[in-house]
C-alpha positions, -999 to 999 in steps of 0.1 A, spaced: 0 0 0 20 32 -12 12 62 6 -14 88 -2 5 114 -25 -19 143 -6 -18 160 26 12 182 23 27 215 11 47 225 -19 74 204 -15 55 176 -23 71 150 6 42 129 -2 40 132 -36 75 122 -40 72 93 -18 44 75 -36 61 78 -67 89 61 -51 73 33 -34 54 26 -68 85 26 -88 102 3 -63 82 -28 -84 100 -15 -116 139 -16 -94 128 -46 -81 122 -63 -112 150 -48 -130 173 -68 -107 185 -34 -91 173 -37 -52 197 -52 -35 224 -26 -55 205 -2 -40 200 -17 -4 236 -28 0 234 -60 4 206 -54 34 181 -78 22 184 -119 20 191 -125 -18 152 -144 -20 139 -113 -14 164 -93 -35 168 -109 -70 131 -109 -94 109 -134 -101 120 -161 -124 85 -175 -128 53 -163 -131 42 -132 -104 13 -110 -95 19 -76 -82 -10 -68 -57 -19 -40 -37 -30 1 -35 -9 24 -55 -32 52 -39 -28 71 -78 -50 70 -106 -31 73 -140 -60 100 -153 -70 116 -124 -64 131 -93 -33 147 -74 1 130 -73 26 121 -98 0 101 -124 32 92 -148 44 68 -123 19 45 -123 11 50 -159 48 36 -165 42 7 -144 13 2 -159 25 1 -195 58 -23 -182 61 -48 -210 66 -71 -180 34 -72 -167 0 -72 -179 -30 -46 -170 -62 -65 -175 -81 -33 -163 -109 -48 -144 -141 -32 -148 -175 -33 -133 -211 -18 -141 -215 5 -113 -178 18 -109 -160 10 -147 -120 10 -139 -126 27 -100 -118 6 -71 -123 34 -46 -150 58 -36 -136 89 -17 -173 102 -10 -188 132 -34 -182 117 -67 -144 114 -68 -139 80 -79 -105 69 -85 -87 34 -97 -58 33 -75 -63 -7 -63 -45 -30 -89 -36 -64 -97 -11 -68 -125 2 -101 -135 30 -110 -150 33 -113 -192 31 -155 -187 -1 -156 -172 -34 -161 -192 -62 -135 -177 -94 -152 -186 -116 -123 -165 -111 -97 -144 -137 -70 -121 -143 -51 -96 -169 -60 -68 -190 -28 -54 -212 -27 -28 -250 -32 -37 -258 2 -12 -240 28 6 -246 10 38 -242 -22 31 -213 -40 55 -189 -36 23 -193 -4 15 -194 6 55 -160 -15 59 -135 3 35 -136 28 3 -117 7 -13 -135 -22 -35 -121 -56 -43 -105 -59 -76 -97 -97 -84 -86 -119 -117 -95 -155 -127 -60 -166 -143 -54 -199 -159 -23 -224 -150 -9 -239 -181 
């Protein structure tokens, strides 16, 4: 979960920090982490994937709307590495969070890697406002049916 890039002043502290904790996926599979750490982390946990991966979790940015530093996820999302099925639902589209008054964002992804076959992909909302769902988080559950060769 990257941190909102709101809530600050001009010099953007949380701005710049999303951008850097959604760009850490890219380092990480460019093999350049443990560089970067010094040797800090146990090489499992260092090196890429070798086989097939899903990156899950909230970016907190929308690549088309909203404050923050939208060209960093729009490069992870366009990683020839990785696949954006763009889940979509009837009462939200692409939007996996509802901050209240009609700002509706997609900032919850699951990307799978290029080896995977994505046979669906969506994003559950909440049939009412007050349902247990809605009441429990903003956020909405964005999931994937894959297929294992």
């Amino acid at each position: 979960q990257a941190a909102p890039p709101v809530f600050d002043g001009i010099e953007d502290r949380n701005g710049l920090r999303n951008a850097d904790e959604i760009r850490l996926w890219q380092v990480f599979l460019d093999g350049l982490l443990d560089g970067l750490l010094d040797g800090q982390l146990p090489a499992e946990f260092a090196r890429p994937p070798t086989q097939r991966f899903v990156i899950a979790g909230g970016a907190n940015l929308d690549p088309d709307t909203g404050e923050g530093r939208r060209e960093t996820i729009a490069r992870l999302l366009q990683d020839p590495r990785l696949q954006d099925p763009r889940p979509l639902s009837p009462q939200g589209g692409a939007q996996t969070v509802d901050w209240g008054e009609g700002r509706r964002m997609r900032v919850d992804y699951l990307l799978p890697s290029q080896d995977w076959h994505v046979a669906a992909s969506g994003v559950v909302w909440p049939d009412s406002a007050t349902s247990a769902a809605a009441i429990a988080s903003r956020h909405r559950l964005v999931w994937l049916d894959i297929l294992l060769d």
